[in-house]
PyMOL Python script that loads the backbone (N, CA, C, O; Angstrom):
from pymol import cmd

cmd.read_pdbstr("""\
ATOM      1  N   UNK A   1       0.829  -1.164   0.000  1.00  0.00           N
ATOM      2  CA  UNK A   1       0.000   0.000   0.000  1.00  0.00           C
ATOM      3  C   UNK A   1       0.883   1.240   0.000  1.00  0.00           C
ATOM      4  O   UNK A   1       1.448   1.536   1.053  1.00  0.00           O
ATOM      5  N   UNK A   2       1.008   1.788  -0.793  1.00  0.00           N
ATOM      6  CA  UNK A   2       1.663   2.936  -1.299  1.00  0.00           C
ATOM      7  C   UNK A   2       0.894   4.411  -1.433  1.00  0.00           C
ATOM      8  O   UNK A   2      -0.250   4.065  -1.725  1.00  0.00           O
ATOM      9  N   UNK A   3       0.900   5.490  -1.392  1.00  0.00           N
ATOM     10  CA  UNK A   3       0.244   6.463  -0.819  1.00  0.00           C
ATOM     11  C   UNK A   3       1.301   7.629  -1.571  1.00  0.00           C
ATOM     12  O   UNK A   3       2.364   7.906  -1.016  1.00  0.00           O
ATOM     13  N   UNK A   4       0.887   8.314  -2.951  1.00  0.00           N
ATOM     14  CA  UNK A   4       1.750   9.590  -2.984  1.00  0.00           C
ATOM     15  C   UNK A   4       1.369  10.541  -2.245  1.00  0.00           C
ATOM     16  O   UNK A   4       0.313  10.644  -1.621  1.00  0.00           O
ATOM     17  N   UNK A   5       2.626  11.560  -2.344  1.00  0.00           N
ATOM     18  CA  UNK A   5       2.244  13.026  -1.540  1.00  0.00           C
ATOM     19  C   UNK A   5       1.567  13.824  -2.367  1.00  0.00           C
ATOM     20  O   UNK A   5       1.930  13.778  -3.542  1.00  0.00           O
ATOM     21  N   UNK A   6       0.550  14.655  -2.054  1.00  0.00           N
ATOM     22  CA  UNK A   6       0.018  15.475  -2.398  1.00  0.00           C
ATOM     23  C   UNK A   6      -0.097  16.793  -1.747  1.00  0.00           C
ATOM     24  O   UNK A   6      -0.216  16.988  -0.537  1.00  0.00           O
ATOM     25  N   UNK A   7      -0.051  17.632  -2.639  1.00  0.00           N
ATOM     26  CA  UNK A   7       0.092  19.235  -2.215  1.00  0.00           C
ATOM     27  C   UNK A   7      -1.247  19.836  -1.681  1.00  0.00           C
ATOM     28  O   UNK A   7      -2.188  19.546  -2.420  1.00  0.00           O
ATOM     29  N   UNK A   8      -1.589  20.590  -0.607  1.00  0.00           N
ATOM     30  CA  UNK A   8      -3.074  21.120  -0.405  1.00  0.00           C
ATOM     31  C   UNK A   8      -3.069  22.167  -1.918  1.00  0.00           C
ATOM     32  O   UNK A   8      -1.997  22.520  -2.409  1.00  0.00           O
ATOM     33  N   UNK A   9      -4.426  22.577  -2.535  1.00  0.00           N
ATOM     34  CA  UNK A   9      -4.624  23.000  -3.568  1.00  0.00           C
ATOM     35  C   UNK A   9      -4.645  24.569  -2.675  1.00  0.00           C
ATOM     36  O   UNK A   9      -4.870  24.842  -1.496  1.00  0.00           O
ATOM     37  N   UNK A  10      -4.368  25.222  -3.627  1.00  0.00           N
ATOM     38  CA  UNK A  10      -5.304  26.976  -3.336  1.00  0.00           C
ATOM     39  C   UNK A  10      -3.474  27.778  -3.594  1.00  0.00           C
ATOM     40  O   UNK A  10      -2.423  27.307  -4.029  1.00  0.00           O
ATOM     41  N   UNK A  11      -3.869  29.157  -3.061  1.00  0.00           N
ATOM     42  CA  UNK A  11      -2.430  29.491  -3.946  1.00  0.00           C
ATOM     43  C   UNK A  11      -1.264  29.801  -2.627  1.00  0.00           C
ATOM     44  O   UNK A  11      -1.465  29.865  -1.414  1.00  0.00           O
ATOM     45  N   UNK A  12      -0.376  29.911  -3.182  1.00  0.00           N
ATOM     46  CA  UNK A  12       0.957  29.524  -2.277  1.00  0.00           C
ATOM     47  C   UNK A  12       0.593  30.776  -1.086  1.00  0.00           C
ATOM     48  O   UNK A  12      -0.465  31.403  -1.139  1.00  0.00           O
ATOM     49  N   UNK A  13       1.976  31.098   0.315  1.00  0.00           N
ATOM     50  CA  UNK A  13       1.842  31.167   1.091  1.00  0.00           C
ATOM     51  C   UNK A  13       2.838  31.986   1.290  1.00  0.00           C
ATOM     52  O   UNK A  13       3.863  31.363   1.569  1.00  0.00           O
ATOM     53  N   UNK A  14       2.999  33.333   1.260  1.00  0.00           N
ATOM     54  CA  UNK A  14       3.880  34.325   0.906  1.00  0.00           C
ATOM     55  C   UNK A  14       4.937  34.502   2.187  1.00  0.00           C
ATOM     56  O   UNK A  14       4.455  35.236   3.050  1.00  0.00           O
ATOM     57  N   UNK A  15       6.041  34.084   2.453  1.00  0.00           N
ATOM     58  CA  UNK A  15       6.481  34.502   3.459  1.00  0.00           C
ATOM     59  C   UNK A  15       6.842  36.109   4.012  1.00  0.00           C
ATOM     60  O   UNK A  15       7.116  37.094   3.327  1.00  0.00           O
ATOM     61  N   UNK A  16       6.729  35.980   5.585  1.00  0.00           N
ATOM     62  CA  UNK A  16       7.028  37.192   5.936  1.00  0.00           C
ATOM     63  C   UNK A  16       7.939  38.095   5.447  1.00  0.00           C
ATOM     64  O   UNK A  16       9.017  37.545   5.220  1.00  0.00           O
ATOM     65  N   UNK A  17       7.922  39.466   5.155  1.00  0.00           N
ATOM     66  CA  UNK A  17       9.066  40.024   4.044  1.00  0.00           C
ATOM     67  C   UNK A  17      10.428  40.216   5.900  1.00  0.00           C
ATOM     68  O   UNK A  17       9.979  40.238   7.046  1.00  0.00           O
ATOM     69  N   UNK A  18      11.520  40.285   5.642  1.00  0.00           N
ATOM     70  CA  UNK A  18      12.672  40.736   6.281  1.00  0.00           C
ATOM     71  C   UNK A  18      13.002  41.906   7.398  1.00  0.00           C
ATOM     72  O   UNK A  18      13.793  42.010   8.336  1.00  0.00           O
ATOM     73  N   UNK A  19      11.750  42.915   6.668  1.00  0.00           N
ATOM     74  CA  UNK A  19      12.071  44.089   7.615  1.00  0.00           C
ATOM     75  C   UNK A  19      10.380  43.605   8.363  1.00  0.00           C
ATOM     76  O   UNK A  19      10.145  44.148   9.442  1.00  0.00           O
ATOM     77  N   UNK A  20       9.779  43.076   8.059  1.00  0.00           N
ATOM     78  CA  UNK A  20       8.274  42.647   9.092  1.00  0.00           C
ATOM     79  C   UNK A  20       9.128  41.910  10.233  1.00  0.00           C
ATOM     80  O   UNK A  20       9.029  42.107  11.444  1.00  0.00           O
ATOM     81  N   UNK A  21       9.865  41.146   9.673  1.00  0.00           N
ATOM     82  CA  UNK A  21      10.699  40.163  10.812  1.00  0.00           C
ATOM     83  C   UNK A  21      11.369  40.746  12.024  1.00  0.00           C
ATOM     84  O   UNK A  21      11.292  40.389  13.199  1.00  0.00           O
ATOM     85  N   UNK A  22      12.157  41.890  11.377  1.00  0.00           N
ATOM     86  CA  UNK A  22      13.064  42.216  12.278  1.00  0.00           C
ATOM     87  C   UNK A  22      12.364  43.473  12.789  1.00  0.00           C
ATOM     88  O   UNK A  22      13.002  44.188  13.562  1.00  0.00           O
ATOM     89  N   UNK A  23      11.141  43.817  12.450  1.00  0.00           N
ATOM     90  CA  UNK A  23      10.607  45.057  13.430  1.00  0.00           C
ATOM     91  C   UNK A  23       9.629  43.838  14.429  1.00  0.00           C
ATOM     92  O   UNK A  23       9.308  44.194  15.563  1.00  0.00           O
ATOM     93  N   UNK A  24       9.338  42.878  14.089  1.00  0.00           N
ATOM     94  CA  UNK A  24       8.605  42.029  15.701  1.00  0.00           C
ATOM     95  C   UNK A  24       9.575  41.767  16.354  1.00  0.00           C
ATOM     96  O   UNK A  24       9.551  41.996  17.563  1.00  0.00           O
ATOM     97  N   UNK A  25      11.061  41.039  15.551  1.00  0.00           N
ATOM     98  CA  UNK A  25      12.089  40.725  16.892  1.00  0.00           C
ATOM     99  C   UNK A  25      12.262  41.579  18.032  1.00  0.00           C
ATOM    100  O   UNK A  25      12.294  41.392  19.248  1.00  0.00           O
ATOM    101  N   UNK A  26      12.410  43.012  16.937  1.00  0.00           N
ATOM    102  CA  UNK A  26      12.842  44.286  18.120  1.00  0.00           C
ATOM    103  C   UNK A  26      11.815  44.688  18.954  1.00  0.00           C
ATOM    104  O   UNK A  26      12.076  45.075  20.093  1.00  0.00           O
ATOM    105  N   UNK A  27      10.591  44.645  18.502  1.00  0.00           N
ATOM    106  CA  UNK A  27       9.387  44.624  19.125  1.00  0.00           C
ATOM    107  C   UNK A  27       9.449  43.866  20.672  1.00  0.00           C
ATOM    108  O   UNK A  27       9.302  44.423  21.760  1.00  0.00           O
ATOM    109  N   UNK A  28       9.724  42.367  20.395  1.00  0.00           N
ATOM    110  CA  UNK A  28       9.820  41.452  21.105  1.00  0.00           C
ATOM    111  C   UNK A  28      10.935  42.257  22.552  1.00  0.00           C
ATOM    112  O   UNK A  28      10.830  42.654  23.713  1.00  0.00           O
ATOM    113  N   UNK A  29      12.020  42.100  21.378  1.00  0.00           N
ATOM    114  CA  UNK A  29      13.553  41.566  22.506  1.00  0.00           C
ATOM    115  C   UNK A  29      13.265  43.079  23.113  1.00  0.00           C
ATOM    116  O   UNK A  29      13.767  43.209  24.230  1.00  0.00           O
ATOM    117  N   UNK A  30      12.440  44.473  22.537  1.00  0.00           N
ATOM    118  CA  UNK A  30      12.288  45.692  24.125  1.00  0.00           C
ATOM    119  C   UNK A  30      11.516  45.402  24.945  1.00  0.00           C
ATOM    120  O   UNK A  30      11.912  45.705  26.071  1.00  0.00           O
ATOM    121  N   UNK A  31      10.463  44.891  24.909  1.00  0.00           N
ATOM    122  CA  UNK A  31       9.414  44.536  25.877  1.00  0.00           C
ATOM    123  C   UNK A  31       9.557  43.575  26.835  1.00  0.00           C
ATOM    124  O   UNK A  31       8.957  43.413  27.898  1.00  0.00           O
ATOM    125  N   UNK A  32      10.899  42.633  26.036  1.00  0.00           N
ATOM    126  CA  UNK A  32      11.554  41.558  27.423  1.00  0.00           C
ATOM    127  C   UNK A  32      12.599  42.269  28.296  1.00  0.00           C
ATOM    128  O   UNK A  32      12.769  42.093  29.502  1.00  0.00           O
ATOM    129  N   UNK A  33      13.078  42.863  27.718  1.00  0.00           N
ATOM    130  CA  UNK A  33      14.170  44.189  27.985  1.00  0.00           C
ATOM    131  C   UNK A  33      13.787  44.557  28.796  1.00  0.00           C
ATOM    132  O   UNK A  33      14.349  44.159  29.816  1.00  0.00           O
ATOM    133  N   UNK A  34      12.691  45.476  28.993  1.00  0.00           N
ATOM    134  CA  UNK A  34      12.032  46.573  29.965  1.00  0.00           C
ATOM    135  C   UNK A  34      11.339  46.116  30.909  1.00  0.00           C
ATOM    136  O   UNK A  34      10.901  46.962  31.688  1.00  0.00           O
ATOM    137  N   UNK A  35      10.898  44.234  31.254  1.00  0.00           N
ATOM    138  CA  UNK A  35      10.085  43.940  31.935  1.00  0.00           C
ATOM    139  C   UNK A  35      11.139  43.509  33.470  1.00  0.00           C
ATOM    140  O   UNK A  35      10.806  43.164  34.604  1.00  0.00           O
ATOM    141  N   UNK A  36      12.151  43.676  32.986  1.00  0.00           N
ATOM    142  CA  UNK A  36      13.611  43.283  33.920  1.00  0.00           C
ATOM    143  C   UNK A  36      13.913  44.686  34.280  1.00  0.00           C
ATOM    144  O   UNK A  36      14.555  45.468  33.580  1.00  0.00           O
ATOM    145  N   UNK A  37      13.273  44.986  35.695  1.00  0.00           N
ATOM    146  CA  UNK A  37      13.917  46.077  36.230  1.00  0.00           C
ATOM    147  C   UNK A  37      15.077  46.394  35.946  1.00  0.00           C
ATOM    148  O   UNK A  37      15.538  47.233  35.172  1.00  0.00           O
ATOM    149  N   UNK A  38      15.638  45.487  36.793  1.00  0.00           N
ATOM    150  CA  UNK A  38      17.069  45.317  37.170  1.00  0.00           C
ATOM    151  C   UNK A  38      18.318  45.550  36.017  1.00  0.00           C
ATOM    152  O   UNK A  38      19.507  45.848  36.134  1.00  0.00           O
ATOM    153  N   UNK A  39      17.518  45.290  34.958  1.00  0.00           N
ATOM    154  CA  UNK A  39      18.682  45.693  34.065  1.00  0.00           C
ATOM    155  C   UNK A  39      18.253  46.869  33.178  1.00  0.00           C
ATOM    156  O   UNK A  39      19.114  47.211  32.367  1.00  0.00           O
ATOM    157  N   UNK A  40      17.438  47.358  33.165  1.00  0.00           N
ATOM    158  CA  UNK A  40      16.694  48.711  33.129  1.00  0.00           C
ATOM    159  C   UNK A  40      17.716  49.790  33.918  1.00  0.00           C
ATOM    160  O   UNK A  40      18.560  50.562  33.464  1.00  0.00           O
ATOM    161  N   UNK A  41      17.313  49.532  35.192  1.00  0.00           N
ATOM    162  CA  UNK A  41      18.004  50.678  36.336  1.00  0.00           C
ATOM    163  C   UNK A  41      19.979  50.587  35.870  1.00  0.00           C
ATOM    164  O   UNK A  41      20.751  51.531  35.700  1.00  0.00           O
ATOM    165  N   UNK A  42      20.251  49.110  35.788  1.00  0.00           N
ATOM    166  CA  UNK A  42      21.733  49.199  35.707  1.00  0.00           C
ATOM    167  C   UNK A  42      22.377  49.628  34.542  1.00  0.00           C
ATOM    168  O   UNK A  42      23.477  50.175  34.477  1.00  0.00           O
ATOM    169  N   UNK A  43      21.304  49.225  33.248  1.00  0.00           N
ATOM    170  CA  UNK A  43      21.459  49.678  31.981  1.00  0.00           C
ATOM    171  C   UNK A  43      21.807  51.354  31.430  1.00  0.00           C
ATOM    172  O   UNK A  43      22.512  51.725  30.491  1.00  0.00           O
ATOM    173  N   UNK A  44      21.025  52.133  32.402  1.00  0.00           N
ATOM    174  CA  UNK A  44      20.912  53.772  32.528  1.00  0.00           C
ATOM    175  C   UNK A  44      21.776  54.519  33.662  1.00  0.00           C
ATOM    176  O   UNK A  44      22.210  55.671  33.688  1.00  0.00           O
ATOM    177  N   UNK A  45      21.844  53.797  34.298  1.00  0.00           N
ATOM    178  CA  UNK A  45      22.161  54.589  35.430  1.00  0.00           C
ATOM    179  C   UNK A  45      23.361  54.440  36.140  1.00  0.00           C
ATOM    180  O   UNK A  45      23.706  55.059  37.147  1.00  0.00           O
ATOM    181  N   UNK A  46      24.078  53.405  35.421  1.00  0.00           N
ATOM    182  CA  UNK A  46      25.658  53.098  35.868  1.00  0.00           C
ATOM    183  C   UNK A  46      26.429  53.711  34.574  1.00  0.00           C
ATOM    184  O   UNK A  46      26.951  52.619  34.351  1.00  0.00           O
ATOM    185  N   UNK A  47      26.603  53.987  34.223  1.00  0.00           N
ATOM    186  CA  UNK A  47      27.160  54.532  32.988  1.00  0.00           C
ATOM    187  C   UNK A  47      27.210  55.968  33.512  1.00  0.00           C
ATOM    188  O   UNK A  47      28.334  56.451  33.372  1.00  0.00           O
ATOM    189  N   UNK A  48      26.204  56.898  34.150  1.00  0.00           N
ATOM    190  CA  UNK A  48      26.099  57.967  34.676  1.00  0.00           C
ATOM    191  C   UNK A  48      26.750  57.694  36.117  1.00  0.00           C
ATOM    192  O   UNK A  48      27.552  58.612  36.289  1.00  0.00           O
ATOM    193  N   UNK A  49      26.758  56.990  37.033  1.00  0.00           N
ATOM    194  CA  UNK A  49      27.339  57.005  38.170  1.00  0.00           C
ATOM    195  C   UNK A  49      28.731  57.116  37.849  1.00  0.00           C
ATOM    196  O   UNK A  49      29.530  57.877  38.394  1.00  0.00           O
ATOM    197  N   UNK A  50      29.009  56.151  36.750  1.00  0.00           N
ATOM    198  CA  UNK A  50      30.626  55.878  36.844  1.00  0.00           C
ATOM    199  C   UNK A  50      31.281  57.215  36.300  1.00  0.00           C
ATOM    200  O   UNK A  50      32.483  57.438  36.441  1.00  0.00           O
ATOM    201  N   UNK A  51      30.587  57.913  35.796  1.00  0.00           N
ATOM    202  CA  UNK A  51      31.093  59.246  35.065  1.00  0.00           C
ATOM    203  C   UNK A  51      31.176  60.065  36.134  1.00  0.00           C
ATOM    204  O   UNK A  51      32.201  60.746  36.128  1.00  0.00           O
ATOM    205  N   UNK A  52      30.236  60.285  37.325  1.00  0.00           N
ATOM    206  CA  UNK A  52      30.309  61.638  38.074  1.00  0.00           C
ATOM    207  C   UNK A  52      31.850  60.669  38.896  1.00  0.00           C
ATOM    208  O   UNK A  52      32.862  61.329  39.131  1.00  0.00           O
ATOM    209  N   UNK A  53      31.828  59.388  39.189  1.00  0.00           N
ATOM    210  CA  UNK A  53      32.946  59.008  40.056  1.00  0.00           C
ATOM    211  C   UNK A  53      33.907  59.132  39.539  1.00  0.00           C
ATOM    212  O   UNK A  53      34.585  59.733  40.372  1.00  0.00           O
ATOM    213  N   UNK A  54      34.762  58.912  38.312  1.00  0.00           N
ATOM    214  CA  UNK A  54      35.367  59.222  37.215  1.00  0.00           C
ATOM    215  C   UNK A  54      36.225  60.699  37.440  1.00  0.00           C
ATOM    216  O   UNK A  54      37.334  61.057  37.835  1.00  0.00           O
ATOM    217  N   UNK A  55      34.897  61.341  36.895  1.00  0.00           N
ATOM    218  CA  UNK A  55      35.332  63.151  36.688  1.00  0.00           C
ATOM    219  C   UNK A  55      35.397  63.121  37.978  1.00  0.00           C
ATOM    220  O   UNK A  55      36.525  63.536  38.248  1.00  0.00           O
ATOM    221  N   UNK A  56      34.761  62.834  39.083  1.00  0.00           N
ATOM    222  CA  UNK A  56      35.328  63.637  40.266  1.00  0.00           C
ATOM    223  C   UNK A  56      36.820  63.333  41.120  1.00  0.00           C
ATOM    224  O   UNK A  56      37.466  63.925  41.985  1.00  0.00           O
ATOM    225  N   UNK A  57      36.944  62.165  40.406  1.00  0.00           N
ATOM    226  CA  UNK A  57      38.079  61.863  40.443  1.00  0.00           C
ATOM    227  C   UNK A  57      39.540  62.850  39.975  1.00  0.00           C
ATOM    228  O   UNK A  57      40.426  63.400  40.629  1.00  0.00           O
ATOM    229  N   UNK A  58      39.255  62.735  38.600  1.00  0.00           N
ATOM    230  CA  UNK A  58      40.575  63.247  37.691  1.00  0.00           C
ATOM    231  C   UNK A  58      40.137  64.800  37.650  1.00  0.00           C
ATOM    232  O   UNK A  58      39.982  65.394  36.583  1.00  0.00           O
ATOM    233  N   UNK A  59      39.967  65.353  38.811  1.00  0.00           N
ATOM    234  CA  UNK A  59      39.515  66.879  38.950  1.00  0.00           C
ATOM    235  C   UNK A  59      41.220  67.872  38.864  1.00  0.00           C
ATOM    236  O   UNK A  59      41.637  68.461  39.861  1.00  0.00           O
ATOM    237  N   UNK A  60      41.933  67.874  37.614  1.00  0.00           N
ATOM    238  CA  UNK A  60      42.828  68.230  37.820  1.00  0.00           C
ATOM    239  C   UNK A  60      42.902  69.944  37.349  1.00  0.00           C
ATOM    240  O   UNK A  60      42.181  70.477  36.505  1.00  0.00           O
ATOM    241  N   UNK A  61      43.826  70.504  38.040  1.00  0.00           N
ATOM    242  CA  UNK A  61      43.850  72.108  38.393  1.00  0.00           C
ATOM    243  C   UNK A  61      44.636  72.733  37.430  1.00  0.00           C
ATOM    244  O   UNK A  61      45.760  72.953  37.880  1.00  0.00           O
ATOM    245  N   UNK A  62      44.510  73.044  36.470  1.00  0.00           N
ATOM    246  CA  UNK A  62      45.605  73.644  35.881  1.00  0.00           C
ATOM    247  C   UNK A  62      45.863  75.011  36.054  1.00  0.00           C
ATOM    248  O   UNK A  62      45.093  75.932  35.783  1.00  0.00           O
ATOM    249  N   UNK A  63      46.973  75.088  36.514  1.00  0.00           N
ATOM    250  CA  UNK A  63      47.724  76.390  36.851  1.00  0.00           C
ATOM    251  C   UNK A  63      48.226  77.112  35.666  1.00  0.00           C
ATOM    252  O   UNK A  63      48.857  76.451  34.841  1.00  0.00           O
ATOM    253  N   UNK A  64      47.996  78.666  35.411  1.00  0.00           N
ATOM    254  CA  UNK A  64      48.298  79.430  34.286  1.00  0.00           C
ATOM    255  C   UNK A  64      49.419  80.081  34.573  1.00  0.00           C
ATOM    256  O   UNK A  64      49.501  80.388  35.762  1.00  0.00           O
ATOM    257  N   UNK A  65      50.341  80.410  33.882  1.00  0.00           N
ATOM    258  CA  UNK A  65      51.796  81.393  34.159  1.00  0.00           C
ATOM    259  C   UNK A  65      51.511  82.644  34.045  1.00  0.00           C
ATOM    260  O   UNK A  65      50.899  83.182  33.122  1.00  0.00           O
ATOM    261  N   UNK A  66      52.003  83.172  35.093  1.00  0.00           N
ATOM    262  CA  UNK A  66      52.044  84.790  34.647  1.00  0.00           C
ATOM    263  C   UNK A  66      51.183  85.263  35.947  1.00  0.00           C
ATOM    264  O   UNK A  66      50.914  86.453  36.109  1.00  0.00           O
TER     265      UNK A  66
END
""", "prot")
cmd.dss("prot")
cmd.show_as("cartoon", "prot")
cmd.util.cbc("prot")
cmd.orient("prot")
């Protein structure tokens, strides 16, 4: 008993175009992004800490002649 394959009839099945794709990924991967506090707060706000610790650091004086 042998059985060919057959195709469903009606017309083909257009795939998603490239930029539809990659605007749901990004869609996706911010909304998983933003649901994580934690890397929200560390994402923004260490980058700014490390700068005021930084500059307040290398607070150097330059002295003018004369």
């Amino acid at each position: 008993m042998s059985t060919a394959a057959t195709r469903p009839s009606g017309p083909p099945v257009a795939l998603p175009s490239p930029v539809r794709l990659s605007l749901n990924r990004t869609a996706l991967e911010l909304k998983s992004f933003f649901r994580r506090r934690e890397a929200v707060v560390f994402t923004f706000s260490l980058p700014v800490v490390l700068l005021i610790i930084f500059g307040s650091i290398s607070t150097a004086r330059s002295v003018s002649p004369g």
